[in-house]
DRENLUMDREN-934630 format. One record per residue (C-alpha): residue number from 1; x, y, z. Coordinates in steps of 0.1 Angstrom, whole numbers, m for minus. Layout:
<recs>
  num     c1     c2     c3
  NUM      X      Y      Z
...
</recs>
This chain:
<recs>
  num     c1     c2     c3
    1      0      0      0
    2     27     27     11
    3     46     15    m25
    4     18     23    m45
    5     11     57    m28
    6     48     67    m33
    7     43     57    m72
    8     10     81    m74
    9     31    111    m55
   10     61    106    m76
   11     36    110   m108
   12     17    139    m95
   13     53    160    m85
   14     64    148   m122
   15     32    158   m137
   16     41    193   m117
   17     74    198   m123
   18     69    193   m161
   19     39    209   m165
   20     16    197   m189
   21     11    199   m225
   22    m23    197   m248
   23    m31    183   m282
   24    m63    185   m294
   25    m81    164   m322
   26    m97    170   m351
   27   m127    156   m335
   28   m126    177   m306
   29   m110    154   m280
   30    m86    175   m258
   31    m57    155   m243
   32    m36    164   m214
   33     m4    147   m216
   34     29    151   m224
   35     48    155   m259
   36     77    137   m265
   37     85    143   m298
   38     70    158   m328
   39     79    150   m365
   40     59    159   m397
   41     42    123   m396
   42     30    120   m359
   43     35    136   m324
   44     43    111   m299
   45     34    117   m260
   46     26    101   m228
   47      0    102   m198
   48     24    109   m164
   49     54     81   m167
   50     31     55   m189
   51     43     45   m223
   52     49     66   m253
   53     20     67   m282
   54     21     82   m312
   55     m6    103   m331
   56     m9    109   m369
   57     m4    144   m377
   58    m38    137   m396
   59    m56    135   m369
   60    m42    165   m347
   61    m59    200   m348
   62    m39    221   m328
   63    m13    212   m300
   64      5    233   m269
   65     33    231   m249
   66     29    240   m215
   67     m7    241   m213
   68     m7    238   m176
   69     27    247   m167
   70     43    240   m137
   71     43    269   m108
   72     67    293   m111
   73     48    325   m126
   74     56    362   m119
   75     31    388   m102
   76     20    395   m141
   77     13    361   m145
   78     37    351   m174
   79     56    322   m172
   80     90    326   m158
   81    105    297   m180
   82    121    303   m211
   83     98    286   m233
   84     73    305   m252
   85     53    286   m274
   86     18    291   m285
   87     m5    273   m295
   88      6    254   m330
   89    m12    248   m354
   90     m1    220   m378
   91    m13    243   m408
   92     21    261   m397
   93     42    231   m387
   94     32    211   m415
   95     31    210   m452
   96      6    190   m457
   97    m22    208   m437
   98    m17    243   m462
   99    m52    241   m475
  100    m57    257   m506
  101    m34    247   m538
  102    m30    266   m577
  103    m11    252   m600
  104      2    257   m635
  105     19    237   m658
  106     35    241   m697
  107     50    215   m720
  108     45    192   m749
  109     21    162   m753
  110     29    130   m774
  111      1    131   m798
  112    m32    154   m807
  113    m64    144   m821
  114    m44    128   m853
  115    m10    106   m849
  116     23    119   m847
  117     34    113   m882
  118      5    132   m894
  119     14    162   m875
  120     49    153   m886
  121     66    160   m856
  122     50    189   m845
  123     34    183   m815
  124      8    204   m791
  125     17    229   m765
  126      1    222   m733
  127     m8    246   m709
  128    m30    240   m681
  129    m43    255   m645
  130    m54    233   m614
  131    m70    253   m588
  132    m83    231   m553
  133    m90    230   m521
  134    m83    203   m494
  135   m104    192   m468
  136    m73    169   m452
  137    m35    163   m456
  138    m40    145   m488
  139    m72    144   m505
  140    m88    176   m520
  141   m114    186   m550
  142   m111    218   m575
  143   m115    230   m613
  144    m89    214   m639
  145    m84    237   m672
  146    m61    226   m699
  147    m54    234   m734
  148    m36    217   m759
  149    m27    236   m796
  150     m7    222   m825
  151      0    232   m861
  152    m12    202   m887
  153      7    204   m921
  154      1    187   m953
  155     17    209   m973
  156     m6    219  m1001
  157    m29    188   m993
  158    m44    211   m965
  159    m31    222   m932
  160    m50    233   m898
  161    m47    245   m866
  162    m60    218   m842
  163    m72    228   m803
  164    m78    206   m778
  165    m97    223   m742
  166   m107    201   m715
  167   m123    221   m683
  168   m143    204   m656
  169   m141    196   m616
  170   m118    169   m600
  171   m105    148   m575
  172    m71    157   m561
  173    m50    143   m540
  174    m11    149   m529
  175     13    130   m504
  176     44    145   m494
  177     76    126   m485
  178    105    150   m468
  179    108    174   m497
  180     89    152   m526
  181     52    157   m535
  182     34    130   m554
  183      1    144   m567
  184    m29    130   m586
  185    m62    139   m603
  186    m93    126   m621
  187   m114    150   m638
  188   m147    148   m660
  189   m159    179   m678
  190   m160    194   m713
  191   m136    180   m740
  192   m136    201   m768
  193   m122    196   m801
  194   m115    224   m823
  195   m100    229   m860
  196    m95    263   m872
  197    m76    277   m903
  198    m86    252   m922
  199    m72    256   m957
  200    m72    226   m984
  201    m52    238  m1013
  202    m48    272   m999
  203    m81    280  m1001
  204    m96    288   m962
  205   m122    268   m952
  206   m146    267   m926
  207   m138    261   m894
  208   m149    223   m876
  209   m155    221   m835
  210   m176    197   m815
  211   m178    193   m777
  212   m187    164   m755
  213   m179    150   m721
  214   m148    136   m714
  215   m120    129   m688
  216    m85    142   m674
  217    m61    120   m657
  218    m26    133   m640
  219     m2    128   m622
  220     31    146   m609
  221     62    148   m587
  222     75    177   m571
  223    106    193   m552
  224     93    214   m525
  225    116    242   m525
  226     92    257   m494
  227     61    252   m476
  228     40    271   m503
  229     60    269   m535
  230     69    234   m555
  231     82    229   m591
  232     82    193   m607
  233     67    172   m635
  234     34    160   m645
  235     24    133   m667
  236    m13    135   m679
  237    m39    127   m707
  238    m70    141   m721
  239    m96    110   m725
  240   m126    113   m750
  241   m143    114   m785
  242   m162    141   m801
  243   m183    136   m833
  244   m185    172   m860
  245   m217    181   m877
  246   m209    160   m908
  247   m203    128   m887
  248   m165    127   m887
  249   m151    114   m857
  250   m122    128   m836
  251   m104    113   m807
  252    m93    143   m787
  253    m65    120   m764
  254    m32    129   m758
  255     m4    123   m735
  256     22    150   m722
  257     52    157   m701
  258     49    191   m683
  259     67    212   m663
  260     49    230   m633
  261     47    257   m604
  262     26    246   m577
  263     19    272   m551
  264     m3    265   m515
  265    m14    289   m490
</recs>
């Protein structure tokens, strides 16, 4: 009996001595305890002396050093210790919690709406623009834009310019590994095909565009070079078919390699 009141008023003086901190939970649960160690992954703490358990970062809110710290305040009631933390907020400490995300991306796709040797080598410019929002560390939803252009030459045979536009919303999601960000997306929108400057033996023609739903798949690797601001590579394809007023068909799908700026806040 006298062993295991010794053990509970050598945990209350430790609890007092240290002070205690607070995390709280995404769904509301406020623990008093003490924080061991915090890494971009998890925070790891323990009740009193007990064992140490770890908590994703997912799952954490806010946290607080010193929550209740131990006595030793001055007649203004600030701490007299040296540390002078805040409460912090994993938005802050984390990469992963900065909600909001724009990107934009330029580069050249492997093939239009016709193959590569009828375009004889000259292939699209892509541009597009992501713009979402997450509502956790990893998966998010937002507006995908993207336009692909090429020139189409036959020579005197004809020649065009050819347009590709997908726009529509999308799933988003991003995982970050030390300073690598591996993003992905699924759109469905509107695909739209386009041919303009249509000319078949150099006489102008008129121009041929047809719209229809489609999809946009994507995905990336990045080097964050901070907390908001990342540059890397995407990979991504337009997916569809669109049909023109005088029943030709066109397959508006194309791969492409881009380079892209990716800023959160």
């Amino acid at each position: 009996m006298m062993k295991q009141l010794f053990l509970l008023l050598l945990l209350f003086c430790s609890c007092a001595i240290n002070g205690q901190d607070l995390i709280v939970t995404v769904s509301g649960d406020s623990l008093k305890c003490k924080i061991t160690e915090v890494s971009p992954e998890e925070i790891q703490f323990r009740f009193g002396q007990g064992r140490v358990i770890s908590i994703s970062r997912n799952e954490v809110a806010a946290f607080q050093y010193n929550f209740e710290p131990a006595p030793g305040k001055n007649k203004s009631g600030k701490k007299t210790g040296t540390d002078k933390s805040g409460p912090v907020s994993p938005k802050k400490q984390n990469k992963d919690y900065l909600p909001f995300y724009i990107g934009l991306s330029g580069g050249k796709s492997a093939f239009g709406s016709v193959s590569i040797g009828e375009m004889k080598s000259k292939s699209p410019i892509i541009f597009g623009l992501d713009a979402a929002g997450f509502l956790s560390s990893s998966i998010g939803a937002g507006i995908k834009f993207n336009l692909a252009n090429s020139k189409v030459d036959f020579g005197e045979a004809g020649s065009w310019s050819d347009q590709i536009i997908f726009v529509g919303p999308g799933l988003y999601g991003r995982w970050i590994k030390d300073k690598l960000e591996f993003t992905a997306n699924a759109s469905i929108g509107a695909l739209m095909w386009k041919m303009s400057d249509f000319k078949v033996n150099s006489a102008l023609q008129d121009a041929k565009s047809a719209t229809s739903i489609g999809g946009y798949l994507s995905t990336g690797i990045y080097y964050l070079v901070s907390n908001n601001v990342s540059i890397g590579l995407n990979l991504q394809s337009a997916i569809g078919k669109v049909k023109v007023e005088d029943g030709l068909e066109r397959n508006p799908a194309g791969a492409g390699i881009t380079v892209g700026v990716g800023v959160k806040f």
